[in-house]
N, C-alpha and C positions, 0 to 999 in steps of 0.2 A: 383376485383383487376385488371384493366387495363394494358396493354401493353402502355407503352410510347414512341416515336421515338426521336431523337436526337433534331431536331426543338423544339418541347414541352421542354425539358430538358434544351436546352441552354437558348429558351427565360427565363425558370423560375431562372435560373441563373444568368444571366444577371440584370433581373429586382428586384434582392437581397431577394427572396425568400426561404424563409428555407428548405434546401435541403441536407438529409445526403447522399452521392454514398458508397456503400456497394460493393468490387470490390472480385469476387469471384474468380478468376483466382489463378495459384500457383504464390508461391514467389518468382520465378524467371521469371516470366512474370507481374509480377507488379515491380520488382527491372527496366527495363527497361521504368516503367511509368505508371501515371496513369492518370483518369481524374482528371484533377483538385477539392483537396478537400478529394479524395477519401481514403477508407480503405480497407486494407483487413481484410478479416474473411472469415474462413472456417465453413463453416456450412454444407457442405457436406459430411465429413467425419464421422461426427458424426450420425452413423446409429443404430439401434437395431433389437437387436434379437425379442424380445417381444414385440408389442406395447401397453400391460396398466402393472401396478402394476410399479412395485421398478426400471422394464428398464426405463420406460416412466421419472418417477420421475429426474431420475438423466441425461437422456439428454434433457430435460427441463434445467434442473441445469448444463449443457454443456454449454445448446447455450445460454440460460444469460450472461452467466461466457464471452462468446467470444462476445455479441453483445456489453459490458458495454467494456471489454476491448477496443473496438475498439471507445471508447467514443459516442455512440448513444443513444440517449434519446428518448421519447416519442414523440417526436414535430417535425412541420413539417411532410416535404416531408422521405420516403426512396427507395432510386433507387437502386435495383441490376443489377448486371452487367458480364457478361463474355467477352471474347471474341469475341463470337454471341449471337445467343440468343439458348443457350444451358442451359442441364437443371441444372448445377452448383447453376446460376442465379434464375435459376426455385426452387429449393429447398429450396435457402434461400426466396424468398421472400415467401417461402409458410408456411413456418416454423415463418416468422416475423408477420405475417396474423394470424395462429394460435394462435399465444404467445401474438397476442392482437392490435401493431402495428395499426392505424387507419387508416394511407394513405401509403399502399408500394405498388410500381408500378418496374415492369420489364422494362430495357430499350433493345428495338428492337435492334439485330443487333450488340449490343452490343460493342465494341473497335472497331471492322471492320468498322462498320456502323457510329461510331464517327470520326474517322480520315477521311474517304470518304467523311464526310461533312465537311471538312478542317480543323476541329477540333484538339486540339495538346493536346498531353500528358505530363505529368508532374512529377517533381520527389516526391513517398510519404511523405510529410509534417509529422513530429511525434504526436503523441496523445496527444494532450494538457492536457486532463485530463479523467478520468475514466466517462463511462455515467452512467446517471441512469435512464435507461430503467429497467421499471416495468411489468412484464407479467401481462396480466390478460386475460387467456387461453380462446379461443373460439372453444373448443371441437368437436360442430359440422361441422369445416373445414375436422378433419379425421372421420374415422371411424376403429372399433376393430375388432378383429378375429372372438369374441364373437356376436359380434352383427350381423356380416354376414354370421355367421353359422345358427343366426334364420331368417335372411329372403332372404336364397337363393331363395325361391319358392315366390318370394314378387313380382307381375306382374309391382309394382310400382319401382322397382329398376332394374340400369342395370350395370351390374359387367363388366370391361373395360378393359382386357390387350393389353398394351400396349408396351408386350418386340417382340423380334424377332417373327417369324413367326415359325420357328423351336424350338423356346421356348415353345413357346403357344401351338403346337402338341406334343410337350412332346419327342420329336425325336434328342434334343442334350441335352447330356450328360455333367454335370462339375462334377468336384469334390467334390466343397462345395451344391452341389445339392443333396442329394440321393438319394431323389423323383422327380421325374419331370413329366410333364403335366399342368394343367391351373383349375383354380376353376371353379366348376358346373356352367354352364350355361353361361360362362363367351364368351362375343363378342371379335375379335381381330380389334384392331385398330393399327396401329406402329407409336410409338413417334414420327417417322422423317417424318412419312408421313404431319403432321401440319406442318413443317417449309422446307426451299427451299433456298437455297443461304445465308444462316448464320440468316436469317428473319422468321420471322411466315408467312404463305402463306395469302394471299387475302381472308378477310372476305367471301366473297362469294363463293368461291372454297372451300373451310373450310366446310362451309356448304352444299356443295353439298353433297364433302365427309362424312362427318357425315350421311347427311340421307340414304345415300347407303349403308350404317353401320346398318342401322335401331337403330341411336343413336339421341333421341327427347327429346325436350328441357325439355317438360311438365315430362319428368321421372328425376326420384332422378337417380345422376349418381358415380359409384366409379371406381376409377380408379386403377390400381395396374400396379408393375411390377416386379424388383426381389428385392430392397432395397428402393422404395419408389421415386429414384432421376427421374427417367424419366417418373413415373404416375406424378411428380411434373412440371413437363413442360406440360405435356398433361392437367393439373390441370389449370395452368393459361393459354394455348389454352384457355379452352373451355371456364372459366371465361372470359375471354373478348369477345369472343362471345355473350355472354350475355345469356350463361348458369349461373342459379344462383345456382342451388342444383346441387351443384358435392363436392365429397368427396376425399380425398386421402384414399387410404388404407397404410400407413405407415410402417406396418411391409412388406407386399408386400409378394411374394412367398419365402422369406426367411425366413421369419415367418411361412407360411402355410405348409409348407414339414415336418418341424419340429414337429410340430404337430400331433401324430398318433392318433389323435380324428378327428381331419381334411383331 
């Protein structure tokens, strides 16, 4: 799933290309405008405790419920968007990817990066009518609790946190955390380390960093962090790098604490 920039975006626009903009920002930051065309939907908020059985089911049955609202169909283009390219943007298109979605692309830079290129914003246009976007789930975008409990010790897998650094040494404390620390065997990488100025940094710097990481393309890769929303940015990082085996871990360290088998 590529990273798209403003140029890509406006020509396809322009030249009357099917394109839905999915605008993830709050609603009083879209009440100010938007891209032309655009909607909102929150697909961030919608997190879980659990990632399989009855949680999974029903925010599946969330984010339908809000992408059909906001009239999106199966066809065409779909652009998320923030602000910058933050992982708002990151979540939903990782969540449209999973749930089936055939061509969703992030756009770079997001609102900042659209008006700098002279670009104008617009007041949201109403829902013409309800979409009929149909899931048809592609499972192996995540991965389950379960299934990373049996292959910690998999030399073919590399487990990828992605939260603070103090997170990851298990040395700051919240409240909704009881446990804290980082999954066995798990590398630190920090979400913001990929992006620089509201943009995803230079293919080629990306890649330096990664290897100094001791993070390679040839391994199955999962990402995590504490609710899923910034392994989902680190998610479509490495996807456009042209990483192809990367996983979310969706429930994240708010699923694994919980846990006293884990």
């Amino acid at each position: 799933m590529p990273i798209i920039d403003v140029e890509t975006l406006r020509t396809r626009m322009e030249q009357g290309g099917e394109v839905a903009l999915l605008d993830t920002r709050s609603l009083a930051d879209v009440a100010r405008g938007v891209i032309p065309e655009a909607q909102p939907v929150d697909l961030y908020s919608n997190m879980l405790a659990r990632g399989d059985g009855a949680e999974l089911t029903a925010y599946v049955e969330r984010a339908i419920e809000a992408i059909r609202n906001a009239g999106f169909t199966n066809d065409g283009w779909i652009v998320t968007y923030c602000a910058s390219s933050d992982m708002h943007a990151a979540r939903s298109a990782l969540t449209l990817e999973w749930l089936g979605h055939a061509r969703v692309y992030m756009l770079d830079g997001g609102v900042e990066a659209w008006e700098a290129a002279g670009q104008v914003l617009v007041p949201r246009a109403p829902v013409a009518a309800t979409g009929t976007f149909v899931a048809d789930r592609k499972d192996e975008v995540l991965i389950t609790a379960d299934e990373l409990t049996c292959r910690l010790n998999d030399a073919r897998l590399v487990v990828i946190d992605v939260r603070g650094y103090a997170e990851f040494l298990g040395t700051e404390e919240s409240e909704c955390d009881p446990r804290v620390g980082r999954m066995p065997g798990a590398l630190w990488l920090y979400w913001r380390e990929l992006c620089s100025n509201g943009k995803f940094i230079d293919s080629e710097e990306a890649r330096a960093l990664l290897r100094d990481r001791a993070i390679e393309a040839e391994k199955e890769l999962v990402v995590y962090c504490h609710r899923g929303a910034r392994a989902a940015h680190s998610w479509v990082a490495l996807r456009s790098l042209g990483f192809t085996r990367v996983r979310n871990y969706l429930g994240s360290w708010h699923e694994w604490y919980r846990r006293d088998d884990l």
